[in-house]
C-alpha positions in Angstrom: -15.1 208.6 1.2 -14.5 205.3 0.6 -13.6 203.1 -2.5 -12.8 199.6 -2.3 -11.5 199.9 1.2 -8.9 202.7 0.2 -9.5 206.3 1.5 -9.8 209.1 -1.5 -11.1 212.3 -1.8 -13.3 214.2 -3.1 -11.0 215.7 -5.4 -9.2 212.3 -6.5 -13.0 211.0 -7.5 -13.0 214.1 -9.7 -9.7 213.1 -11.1 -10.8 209.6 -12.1 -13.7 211.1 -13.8 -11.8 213.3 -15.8 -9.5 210.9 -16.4 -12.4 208.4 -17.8 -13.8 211.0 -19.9 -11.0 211.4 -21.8 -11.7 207.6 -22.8 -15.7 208.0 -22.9 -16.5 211.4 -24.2 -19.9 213.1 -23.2 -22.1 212.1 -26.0 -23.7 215.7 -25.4 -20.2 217.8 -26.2 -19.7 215.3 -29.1 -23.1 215.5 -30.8 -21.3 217.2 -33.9 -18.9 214.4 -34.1 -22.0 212.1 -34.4 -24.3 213.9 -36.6 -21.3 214.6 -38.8 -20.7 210.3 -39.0 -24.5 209.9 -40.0 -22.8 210.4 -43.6 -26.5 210.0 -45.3 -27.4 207.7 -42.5 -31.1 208.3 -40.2 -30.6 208.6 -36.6 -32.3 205.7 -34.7 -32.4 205.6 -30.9 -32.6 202.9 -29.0 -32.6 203.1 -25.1 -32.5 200.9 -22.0 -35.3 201.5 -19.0 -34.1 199.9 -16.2 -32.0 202.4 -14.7 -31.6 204.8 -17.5 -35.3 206.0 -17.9 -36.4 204.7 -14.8 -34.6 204.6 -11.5 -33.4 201.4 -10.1 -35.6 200.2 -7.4 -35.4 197.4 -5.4 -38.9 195.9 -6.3 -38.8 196.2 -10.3 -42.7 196.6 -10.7 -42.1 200.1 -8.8 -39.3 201.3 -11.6 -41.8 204.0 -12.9 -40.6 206.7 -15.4 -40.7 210.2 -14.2 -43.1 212.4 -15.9 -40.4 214.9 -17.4 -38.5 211.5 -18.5 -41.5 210.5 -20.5 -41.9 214.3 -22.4 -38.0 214.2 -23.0 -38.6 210.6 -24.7 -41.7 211.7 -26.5 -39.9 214.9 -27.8 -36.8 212.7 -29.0 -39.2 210.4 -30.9 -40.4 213.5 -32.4 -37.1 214.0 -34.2 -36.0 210.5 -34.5 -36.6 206.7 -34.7 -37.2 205.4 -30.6 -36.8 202.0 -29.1 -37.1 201.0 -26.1 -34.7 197.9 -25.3 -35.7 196.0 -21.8 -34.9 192.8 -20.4 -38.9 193.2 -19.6 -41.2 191.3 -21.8 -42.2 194.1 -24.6 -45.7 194.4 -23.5 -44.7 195.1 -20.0 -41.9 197.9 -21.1 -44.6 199.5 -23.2 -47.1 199.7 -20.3 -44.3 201.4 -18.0 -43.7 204.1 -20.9 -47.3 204.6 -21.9 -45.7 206.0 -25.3 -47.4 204.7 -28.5 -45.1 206.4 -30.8 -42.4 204.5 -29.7 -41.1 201.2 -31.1 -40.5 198.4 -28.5 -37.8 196.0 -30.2 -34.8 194.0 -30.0 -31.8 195.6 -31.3 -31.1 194.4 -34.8 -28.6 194.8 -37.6 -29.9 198.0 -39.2 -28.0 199.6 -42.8 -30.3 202.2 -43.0 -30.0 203.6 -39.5 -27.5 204.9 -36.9 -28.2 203.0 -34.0 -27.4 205.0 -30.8 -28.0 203.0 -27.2 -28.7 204.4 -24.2 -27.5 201.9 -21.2 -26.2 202.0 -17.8 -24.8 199.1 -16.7 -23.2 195.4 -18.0 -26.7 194.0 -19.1 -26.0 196.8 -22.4 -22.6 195.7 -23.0 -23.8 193.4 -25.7 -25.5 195.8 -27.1 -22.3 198.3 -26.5 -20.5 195.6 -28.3 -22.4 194.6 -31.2 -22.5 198.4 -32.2 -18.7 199.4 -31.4 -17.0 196.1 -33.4 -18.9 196.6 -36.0 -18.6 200.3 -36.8 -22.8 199.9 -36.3 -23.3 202.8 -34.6 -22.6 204.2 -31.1 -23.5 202.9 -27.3 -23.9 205.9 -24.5 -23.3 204.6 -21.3 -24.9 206.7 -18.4 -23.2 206.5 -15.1 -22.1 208.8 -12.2 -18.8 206.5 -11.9 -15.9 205.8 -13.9 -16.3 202.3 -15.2 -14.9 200.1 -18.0 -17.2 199.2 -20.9 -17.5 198.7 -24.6 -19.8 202.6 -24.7 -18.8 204.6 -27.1 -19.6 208.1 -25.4 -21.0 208.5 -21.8 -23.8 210.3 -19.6 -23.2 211.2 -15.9 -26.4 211.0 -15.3 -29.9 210.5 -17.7 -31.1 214.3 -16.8 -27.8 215.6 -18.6 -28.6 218.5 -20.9 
């Protein structure tokens, strides 16, 4: 393998990773930790679509969410508060999810929530931002590498459960 010209192993990629974690917790092994900071707050969810509930493609009107991506999404609105944040036009985003129970927003400042966003790359580091300097809630970035970011917690990958 390679990694910015320099040869590393498998094992040294497994390293870094661990290494990151430490840094960017699994938002899935720290659900306690988040439930227990809700401190009479509601759980809202606000999630990304490019690349975190829909693959990234290289023609964008082919980004279609997978069928179990849209159940998970329509079971987790069950329980809380959904958004779907997109660089999309709104009306676009909500025709690629096909949800009507969802909410299709900006992200705003919210006192009666706890804002949770789900992004993968640097287009959700305002978001990120916004909620980590503010003690507003918390930003999961999902990524199968070690990068920098202003996340909170982190997801290897969206499928994680």
């Amino acid at each position: 393998m390679k990694y910015k010209g320099n040869e590393f192993s498998p094992n040294d990629v497994d390293v870094a990773y661990h290494n990151w974690m430490l840094k960017y917790p699994s938002a899935l092994t720290s659900i306690e930790q988040i439930v227990n900071n809700m401190k009479g707050k509601m759980i809202a969810l606000f999630l990304d679509y490019d690349g975190t509930l829909s693959p990234i493609v290289d023609n964008p009107d082919h980004a279609f969410m997978s069928n179990a991506m849209r159940v998970a999404v329509r079971n987790v609105a069950k329980c809380f508060p959904t958004a779907i944040i997109s660089g999309r036009s709104r009306e676009r985003v909500r025709k690629f999810v096909g949800l009507k129970e969802l909410y299709y927003a900006g992200l705003s400042s919210c006192k009666d929530v706890l804002p949770i966003y789900v992004g993968d790359d640097k287009t959700d580091e305002d978001a990120f931002k916004f909620l980590t300097e503010g003690n507003r809630g918390y930003g999961i970035l999902v990524t199968p590498a070690p990068k920098e970011s202003s996340a909170y917690y982190s997801l290897r990958d969206p499928s994680e459960s």
